[in-house]
VMD Tcl script that builds the backbone (N, CA, C; Angstrom):
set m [mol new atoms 435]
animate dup $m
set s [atomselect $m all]
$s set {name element resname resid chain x y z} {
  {N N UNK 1 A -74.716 8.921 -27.998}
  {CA C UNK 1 A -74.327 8.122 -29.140}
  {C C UNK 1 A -73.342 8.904 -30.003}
  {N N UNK 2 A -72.428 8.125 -30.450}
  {CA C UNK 2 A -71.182 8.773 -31.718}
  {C C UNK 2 A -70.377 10.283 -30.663}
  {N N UNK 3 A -70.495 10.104 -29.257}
  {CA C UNK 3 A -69.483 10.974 -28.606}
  {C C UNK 3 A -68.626 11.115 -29.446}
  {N N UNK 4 A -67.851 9.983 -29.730}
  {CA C UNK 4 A -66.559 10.077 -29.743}
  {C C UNK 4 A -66.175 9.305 -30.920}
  {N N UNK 5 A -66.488 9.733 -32.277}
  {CA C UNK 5 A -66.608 9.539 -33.809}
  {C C UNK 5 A -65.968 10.671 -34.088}
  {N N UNK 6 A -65.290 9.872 -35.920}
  {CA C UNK 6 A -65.309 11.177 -36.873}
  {C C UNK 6 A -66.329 10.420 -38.033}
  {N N UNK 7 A -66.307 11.268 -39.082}
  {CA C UNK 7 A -67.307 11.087 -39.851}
  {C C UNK 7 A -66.096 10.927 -41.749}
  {N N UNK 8 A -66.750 10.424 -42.486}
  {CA C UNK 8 A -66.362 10.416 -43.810}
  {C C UNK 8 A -67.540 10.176 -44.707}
  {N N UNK 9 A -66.983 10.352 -45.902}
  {CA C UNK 9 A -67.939 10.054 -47.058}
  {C C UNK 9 A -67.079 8.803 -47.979}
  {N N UNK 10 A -68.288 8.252 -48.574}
  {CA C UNK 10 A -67.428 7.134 -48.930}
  {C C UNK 10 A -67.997 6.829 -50.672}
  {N N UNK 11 A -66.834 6.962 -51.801}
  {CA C UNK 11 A -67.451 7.175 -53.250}
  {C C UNK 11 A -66.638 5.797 -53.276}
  {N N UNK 12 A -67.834 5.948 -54.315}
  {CA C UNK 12 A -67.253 4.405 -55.601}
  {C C UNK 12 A -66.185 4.778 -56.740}
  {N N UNK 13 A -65.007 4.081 -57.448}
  {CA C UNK 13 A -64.440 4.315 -58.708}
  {C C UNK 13 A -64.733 3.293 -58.920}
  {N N UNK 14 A -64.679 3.180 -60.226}
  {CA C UNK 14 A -64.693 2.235 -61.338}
  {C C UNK 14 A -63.738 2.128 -61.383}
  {N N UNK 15 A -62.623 2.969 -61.563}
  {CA C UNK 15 A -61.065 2.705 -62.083}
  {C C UNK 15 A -60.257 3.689 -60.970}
  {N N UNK 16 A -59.760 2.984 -60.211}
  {CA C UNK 16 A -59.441 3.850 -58.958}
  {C C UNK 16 A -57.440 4.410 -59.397}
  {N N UNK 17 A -57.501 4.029 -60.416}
  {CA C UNK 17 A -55.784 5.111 -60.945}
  {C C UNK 17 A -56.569 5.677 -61.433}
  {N N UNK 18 A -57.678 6.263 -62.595}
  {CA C UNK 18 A -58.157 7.292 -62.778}
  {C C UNK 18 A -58.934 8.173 -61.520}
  {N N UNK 19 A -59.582 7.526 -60.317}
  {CA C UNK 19 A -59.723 8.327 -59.373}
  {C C UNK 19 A -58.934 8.929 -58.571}
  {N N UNK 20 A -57.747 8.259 -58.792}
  {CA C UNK 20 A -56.260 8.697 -57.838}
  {C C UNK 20 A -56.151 10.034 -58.827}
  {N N UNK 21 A -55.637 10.147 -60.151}
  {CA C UNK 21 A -55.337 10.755 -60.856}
  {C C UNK 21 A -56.131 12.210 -60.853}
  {N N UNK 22 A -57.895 12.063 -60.722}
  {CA C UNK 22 A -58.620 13.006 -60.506}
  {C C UNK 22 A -58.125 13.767 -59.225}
  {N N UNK 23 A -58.260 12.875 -58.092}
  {CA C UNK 23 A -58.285 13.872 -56.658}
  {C C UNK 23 A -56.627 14.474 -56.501}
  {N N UNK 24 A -55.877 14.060 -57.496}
  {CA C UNK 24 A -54.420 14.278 -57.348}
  {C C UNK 24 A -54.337 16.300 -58.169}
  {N N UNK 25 A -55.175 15.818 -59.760}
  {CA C UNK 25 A -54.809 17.054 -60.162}
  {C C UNK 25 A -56.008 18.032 -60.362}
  {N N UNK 26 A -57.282 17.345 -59.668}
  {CA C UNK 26 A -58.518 18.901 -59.065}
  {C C UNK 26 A -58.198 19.377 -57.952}
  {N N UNK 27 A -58.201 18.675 -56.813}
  {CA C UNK 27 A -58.040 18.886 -55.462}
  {C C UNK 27 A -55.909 19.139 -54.859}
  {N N UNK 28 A -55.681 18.879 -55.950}
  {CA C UNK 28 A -54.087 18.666 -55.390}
  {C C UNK 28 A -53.905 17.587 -54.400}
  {N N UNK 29 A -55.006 16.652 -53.954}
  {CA C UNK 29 A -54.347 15.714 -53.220}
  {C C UNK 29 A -54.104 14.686 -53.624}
  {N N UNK 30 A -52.765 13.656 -52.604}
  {CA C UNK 30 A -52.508 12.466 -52.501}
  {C C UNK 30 A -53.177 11.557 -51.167}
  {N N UNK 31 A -53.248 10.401 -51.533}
  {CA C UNK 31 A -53.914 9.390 -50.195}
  {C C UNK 31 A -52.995 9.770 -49.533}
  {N N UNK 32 A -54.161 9.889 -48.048}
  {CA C UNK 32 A -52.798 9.465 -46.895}
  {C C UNK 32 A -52.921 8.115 -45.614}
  {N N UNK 33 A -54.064 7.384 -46.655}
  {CA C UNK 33 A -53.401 5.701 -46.434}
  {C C UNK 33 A -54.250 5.136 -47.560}
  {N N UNK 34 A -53.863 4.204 -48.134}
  {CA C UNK 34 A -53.528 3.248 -49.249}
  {C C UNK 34 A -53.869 2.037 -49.118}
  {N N UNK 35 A -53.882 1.328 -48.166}
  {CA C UNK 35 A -54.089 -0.114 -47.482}
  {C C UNK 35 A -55.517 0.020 -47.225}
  {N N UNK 36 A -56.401 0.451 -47.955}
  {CA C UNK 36 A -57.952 0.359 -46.823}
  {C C UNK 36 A -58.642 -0.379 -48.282}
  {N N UNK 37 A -58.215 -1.846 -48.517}
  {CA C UNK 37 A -58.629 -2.722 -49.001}
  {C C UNK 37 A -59.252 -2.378 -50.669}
  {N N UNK 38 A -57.898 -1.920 -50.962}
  {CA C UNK 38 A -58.016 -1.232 -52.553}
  {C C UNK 38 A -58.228 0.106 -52.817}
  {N N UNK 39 A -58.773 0.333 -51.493}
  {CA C UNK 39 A -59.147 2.212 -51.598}
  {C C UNK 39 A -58.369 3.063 -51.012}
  {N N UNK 40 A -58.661 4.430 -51.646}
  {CA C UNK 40 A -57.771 5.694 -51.559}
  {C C UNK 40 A -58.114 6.155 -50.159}
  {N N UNK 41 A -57.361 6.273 -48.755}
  {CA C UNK 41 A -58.307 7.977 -48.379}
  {C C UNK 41 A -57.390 9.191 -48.439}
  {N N UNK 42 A -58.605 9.847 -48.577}
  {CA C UNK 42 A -58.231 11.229 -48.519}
  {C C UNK 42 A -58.265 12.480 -47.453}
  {N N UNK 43 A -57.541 13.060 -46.862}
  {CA C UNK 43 A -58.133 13.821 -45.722}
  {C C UNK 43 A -58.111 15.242 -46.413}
  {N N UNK 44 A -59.381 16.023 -46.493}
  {CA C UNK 44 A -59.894 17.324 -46.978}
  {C C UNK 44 A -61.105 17.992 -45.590}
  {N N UNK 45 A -60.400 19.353 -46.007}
  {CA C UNK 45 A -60.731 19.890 -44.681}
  {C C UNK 45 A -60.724 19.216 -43.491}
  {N N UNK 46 A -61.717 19.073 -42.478}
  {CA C UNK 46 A -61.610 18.837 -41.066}
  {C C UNK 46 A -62.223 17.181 -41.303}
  {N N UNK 47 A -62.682 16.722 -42.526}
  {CA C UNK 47 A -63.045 15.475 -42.741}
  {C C UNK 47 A -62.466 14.602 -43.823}
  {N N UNK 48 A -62.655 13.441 -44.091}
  {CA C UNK 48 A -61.943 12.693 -45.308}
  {C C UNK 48 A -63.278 12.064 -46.175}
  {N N UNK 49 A -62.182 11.449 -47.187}
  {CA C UNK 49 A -63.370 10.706 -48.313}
  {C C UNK 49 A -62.311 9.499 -48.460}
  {N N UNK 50 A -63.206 8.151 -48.511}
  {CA C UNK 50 A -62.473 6.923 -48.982}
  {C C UNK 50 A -63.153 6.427 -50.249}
  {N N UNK 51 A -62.077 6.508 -50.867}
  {CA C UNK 51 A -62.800 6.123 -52.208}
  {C C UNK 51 A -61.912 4.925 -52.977}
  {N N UNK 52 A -62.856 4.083 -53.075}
  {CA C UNK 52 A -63.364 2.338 -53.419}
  {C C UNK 52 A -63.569 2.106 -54.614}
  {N N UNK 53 A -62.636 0.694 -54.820}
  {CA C UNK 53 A -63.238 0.278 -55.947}
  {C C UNK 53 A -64.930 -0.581 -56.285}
  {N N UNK 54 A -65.375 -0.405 -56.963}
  {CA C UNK 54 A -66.779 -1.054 -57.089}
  {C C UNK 54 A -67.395 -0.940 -58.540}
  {N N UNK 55 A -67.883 -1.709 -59.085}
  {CA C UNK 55 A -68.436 -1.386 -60.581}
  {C C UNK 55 A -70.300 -0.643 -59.903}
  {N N UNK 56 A -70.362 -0.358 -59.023}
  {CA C UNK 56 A -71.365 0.641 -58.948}
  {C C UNK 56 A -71.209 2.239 -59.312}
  {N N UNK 57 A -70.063 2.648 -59.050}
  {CA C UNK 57 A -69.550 4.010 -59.107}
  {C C UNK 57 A -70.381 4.569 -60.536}
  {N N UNK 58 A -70.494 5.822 -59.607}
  {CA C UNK 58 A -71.385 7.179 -60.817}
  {C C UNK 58 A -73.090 6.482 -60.831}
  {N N UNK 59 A -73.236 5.313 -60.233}
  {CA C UNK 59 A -74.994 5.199 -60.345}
  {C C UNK 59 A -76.277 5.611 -59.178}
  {N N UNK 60 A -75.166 6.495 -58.295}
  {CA C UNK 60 A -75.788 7.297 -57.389}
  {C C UNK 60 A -76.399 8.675 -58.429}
  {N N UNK 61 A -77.200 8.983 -58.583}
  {CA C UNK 61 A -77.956 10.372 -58.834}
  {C C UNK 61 A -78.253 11.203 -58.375}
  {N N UNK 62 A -77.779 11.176 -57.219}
  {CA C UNK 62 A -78.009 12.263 -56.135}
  {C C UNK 62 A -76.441 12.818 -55.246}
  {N N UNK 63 A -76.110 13.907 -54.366}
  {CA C UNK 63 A -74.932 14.335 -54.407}
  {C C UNK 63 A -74.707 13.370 -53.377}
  {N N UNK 64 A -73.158 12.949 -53.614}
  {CA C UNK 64 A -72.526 12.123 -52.746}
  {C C UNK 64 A -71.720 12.356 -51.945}
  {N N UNK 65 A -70.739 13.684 -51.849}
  {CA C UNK 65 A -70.121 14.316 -51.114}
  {C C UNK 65 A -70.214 15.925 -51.708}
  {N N UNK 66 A -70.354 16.704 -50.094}
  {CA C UNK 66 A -70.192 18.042 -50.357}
  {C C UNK 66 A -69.215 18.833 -49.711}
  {N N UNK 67 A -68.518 19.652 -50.266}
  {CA C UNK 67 A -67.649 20.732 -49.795}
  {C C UNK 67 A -68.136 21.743 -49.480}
  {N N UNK 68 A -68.080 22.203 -48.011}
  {CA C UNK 68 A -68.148 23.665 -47.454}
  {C C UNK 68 A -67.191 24.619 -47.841}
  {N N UNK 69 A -67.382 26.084 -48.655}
  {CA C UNK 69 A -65.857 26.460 -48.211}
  {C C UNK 69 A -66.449 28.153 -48.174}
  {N N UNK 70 A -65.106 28.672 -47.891}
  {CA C UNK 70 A -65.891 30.365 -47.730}
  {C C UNK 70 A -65.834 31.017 -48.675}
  {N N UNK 71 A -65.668 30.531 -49.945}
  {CA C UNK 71 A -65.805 31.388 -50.759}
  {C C UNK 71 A -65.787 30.241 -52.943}
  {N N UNK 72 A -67.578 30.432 -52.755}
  {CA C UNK 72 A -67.638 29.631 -54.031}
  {C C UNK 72 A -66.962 30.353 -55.146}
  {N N UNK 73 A -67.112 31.261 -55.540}
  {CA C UNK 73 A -66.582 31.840 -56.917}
  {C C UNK 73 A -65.306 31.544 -57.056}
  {N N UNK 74 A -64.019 31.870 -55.906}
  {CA C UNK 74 A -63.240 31.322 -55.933}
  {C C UNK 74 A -62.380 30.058 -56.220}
  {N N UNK 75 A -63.409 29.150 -55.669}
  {CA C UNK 75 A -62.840 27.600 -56.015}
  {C C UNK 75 A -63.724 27.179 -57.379}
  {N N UNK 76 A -64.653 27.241 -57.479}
  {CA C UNK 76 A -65.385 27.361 -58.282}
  {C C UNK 76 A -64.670 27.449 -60.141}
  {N N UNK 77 A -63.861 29.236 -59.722}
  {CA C UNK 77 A -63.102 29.166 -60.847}
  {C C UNK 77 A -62.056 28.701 -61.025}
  {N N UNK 78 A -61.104 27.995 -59.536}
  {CA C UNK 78 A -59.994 27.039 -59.811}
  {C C UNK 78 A -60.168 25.992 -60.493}
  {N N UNK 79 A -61.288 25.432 -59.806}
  {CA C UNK 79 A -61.752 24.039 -60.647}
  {C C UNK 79 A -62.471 24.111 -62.250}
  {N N UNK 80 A -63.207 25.025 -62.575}
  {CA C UNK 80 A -63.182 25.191 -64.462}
  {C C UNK 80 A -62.066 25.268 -64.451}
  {N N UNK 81 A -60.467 25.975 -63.983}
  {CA C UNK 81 A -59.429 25.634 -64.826}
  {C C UNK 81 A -58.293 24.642 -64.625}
  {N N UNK 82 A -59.158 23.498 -63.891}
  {CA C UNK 82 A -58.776 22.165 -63.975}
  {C C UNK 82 A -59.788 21.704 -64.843}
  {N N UNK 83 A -60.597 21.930 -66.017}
  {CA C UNK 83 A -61.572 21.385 -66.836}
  {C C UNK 83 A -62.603 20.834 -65.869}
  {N N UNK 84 A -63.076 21.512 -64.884}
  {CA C UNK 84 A -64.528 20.794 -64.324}
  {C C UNK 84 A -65.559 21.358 -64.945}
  {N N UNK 85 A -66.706 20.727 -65.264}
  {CA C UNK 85 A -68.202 21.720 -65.840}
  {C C UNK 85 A -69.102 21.053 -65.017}
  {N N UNK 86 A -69.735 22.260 -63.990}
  {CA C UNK 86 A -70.778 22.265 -63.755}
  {C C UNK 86 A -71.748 21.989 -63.845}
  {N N UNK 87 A -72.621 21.290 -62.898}
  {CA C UNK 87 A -74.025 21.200 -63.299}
  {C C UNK 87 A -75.275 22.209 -63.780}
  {N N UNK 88 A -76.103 22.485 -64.660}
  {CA C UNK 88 A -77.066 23.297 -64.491}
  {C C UNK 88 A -78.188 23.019 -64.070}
  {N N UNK 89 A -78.681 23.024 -63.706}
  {CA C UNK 89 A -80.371 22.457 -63.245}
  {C C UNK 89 A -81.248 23.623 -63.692}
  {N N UNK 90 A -82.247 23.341 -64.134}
  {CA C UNK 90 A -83.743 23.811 -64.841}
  {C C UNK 90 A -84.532 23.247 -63.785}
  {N N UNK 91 A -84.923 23.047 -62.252}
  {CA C UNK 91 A -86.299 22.241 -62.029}
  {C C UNK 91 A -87.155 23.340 -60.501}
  {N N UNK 92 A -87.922 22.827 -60.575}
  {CA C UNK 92 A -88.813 23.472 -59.658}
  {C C UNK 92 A -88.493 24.008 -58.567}
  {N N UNK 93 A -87.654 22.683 -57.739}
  {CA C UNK 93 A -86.672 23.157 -56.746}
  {C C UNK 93 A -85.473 24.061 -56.399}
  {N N UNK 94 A -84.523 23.665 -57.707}
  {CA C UNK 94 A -83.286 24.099 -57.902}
  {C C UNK 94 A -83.277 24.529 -59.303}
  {N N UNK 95 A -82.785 25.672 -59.930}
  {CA C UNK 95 A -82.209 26.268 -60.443}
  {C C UNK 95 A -81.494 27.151 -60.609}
  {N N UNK 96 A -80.204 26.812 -61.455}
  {CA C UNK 96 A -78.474 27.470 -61.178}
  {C C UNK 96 A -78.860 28.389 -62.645}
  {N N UNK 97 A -77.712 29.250 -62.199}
  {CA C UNK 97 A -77.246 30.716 -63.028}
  {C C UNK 97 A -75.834 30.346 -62.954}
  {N N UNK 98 A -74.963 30.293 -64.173}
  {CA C UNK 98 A -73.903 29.784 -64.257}
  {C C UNK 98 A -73.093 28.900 -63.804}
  {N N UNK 99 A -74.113 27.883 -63.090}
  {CA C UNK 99 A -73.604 26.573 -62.173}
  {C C UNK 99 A -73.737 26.751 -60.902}
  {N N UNK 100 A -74.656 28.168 -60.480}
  {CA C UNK 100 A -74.989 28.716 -59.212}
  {C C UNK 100 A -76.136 28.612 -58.369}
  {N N UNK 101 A -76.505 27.780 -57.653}
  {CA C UNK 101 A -78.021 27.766 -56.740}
  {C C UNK 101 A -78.131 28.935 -55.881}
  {N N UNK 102 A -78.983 29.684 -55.706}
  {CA C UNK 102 A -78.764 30.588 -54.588}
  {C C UNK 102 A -80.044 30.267 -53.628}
  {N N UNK 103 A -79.808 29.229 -52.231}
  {CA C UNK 103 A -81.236 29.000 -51.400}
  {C C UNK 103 A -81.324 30.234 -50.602}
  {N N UNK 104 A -81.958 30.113 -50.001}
  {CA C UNK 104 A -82.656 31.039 -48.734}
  {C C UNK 104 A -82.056 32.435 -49.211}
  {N N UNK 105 A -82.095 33.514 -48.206}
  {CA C UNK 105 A -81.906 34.573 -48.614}
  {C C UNK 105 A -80.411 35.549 -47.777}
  {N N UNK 106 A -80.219 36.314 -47.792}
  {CA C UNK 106 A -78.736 37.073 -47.050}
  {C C UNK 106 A -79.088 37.225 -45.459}
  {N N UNK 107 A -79.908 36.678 -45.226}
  {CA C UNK 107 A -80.045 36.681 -43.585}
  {C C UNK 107 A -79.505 34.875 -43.647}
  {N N UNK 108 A -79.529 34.229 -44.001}
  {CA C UNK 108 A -79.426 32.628 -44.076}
  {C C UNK 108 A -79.809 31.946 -45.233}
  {N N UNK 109 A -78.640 30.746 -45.144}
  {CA C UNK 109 A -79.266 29.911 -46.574}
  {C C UNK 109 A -77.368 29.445 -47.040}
  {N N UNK 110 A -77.652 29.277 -48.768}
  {CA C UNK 110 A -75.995 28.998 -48.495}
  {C C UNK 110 A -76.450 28.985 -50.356}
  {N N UNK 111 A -75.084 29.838 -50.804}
  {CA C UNK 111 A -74.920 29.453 -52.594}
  {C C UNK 111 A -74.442 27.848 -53.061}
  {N N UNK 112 A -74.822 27.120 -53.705}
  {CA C UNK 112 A -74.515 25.678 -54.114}
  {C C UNK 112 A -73.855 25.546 -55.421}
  {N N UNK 113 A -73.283 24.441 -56.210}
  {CA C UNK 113 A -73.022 24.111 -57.177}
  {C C UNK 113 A -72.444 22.727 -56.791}
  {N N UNK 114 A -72.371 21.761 -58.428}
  {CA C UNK 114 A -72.267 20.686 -58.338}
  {C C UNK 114 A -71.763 20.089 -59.943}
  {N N UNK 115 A -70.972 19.350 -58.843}
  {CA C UNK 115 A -69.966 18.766 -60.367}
  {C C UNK 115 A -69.670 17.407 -60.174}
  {N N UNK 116 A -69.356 17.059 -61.502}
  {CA C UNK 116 A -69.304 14.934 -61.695}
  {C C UNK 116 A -67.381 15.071 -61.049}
  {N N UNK 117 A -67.342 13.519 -60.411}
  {CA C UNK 117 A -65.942 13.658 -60.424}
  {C C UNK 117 A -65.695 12.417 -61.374}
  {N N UNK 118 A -64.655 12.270 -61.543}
  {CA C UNK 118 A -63.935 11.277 -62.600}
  {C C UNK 118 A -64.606 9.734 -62.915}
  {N N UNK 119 A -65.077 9.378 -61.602}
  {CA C UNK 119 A -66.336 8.501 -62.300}
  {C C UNK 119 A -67.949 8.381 -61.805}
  {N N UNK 120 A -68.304 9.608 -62.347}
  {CA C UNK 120 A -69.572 10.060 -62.178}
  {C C UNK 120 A -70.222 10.187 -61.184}
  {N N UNK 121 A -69.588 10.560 -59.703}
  {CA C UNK 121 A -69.639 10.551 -58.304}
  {C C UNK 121 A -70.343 12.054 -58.328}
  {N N UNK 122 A -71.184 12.256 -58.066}
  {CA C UNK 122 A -71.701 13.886 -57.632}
  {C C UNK 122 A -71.250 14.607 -56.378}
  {N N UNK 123 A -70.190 15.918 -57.074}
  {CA C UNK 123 A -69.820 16.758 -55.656}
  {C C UNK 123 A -70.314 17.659 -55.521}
  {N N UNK 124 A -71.010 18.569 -54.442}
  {CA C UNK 124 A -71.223 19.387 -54.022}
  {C C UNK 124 A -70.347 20.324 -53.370}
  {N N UNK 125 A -70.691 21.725 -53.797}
  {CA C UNK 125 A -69.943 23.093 -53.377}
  {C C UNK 125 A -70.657 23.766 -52.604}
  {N N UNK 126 A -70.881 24.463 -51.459}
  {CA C UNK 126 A -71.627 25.497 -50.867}
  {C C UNK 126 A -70.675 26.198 -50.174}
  {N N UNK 127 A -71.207 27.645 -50.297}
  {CA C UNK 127 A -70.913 28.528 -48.958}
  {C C UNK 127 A -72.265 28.979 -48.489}
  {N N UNK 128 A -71.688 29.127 -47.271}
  {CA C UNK 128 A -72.929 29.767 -46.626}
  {C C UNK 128 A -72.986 31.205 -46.750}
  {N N UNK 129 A -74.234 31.623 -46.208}
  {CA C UNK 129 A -74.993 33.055 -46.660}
  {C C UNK 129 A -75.454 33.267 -45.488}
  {N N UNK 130 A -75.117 34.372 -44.483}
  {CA C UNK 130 A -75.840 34.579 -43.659}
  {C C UNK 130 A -75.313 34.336 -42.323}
  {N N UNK 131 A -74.144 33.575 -42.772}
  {CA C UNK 131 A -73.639 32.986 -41.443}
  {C C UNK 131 A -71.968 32.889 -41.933}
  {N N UNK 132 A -71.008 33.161 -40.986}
  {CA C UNK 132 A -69.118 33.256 -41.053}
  {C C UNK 132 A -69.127 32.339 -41.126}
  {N N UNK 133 A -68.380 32.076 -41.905}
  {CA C UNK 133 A -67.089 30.859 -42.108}
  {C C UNK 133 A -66.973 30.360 -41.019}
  {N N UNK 134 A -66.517 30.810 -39.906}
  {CA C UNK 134 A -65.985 30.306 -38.373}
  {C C UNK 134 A -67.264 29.995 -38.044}
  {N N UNK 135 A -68.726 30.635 -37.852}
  {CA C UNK 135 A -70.284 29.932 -37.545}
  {C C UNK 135 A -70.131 28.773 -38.156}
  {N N UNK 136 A -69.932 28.554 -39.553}
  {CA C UNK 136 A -70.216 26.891 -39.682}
  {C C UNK 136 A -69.330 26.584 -39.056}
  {N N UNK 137 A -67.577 26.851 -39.180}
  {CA C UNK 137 A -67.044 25.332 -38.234}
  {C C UNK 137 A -67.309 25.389 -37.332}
  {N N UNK 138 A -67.399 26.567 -36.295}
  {CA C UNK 138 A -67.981 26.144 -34.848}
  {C C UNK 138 A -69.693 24.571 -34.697}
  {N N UNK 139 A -70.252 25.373 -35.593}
  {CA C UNK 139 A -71.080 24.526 -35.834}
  {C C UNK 139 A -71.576 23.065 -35.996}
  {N N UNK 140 A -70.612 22.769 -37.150}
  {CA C UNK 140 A -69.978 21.443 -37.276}
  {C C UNK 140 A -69.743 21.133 -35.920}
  {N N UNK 141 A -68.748 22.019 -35.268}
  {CA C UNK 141 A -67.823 21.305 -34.111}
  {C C UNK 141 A -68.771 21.105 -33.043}
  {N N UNK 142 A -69.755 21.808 -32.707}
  {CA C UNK 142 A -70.932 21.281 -31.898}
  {C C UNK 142 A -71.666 20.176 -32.280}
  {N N UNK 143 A -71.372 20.128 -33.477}
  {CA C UNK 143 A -72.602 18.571 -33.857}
  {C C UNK 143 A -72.060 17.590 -33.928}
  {N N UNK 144 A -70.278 17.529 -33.864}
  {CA C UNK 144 A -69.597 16.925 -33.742}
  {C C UNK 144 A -69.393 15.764 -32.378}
  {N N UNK 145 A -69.544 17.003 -31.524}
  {CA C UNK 145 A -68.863 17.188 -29.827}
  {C C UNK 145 A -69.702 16.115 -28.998}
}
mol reanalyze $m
mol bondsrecalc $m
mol representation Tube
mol addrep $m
């Protein structure tokens, strides 16, 4: 089953020129098709996001798309200086240190953070811990295959 798939994530805007406007000046991107029945897509990293108009947008509470990358602190501090703020969490499960989750431990696991996008869409940040950069994409690419 799904041999021969790719995969996306798919967010709601409320106001999809302010969502254009977001993924244009956090991420630096532009759609690269336009015609998918009012919505943006976007291709980031080895996958995309189509993002839709809908008056549901931002009433998901839980994360809606996440970014892998190899190195959180890095993007992390690009994006505070595109004005992003972080989530903090206080709870049983999860709790961040400057917008920082740290799961499992330096043998495995992965650092997290999480931020609203322009209309209240929850993104997720991780790198992994424990495992190369090239281990996850190989990885991916096996679960892909």
């Amino acid at each position: 089953m799904f041999e021969n798939s790719v995969t996306m994530a798919v967010l709601a805007a409320s106001d999809i020129e302010r969502a254009q406007r977001f993924w244009h000046d956090v991420f630096g991107l532009d759609p690269v098709q336009t015609d998918t029945g009012g919505g943006l897509l976007y291709a980031i990293g080895s996958g995309a996001v189509l993002v839709y108009p809908s008056d549901y947008a931002g009433t998901n509470k839980a994360t809606a798309f996440s970014i892998m990358t190899d190195d959180l602190d890095r993007d992390m501090a690009a994006l505070r200086e595109k004005g992003v703020v972080f989530h903090e969490y206080d709870l049983p499960e999860i709790k961040t240190v400057d917008g920082v989750m740290v799961m499992g431990d330096e043998a495995g696991g992965e650092r997290g953070a999480w931020f609203d996008d322009s209309e209240g869409n929850i993104i997720a940040l991780a790198e992994p811990v424990g495992m190369s950069f090239d281990e996850v994409r190989a990885m991916f690419s096996r679960a892909s295959a």
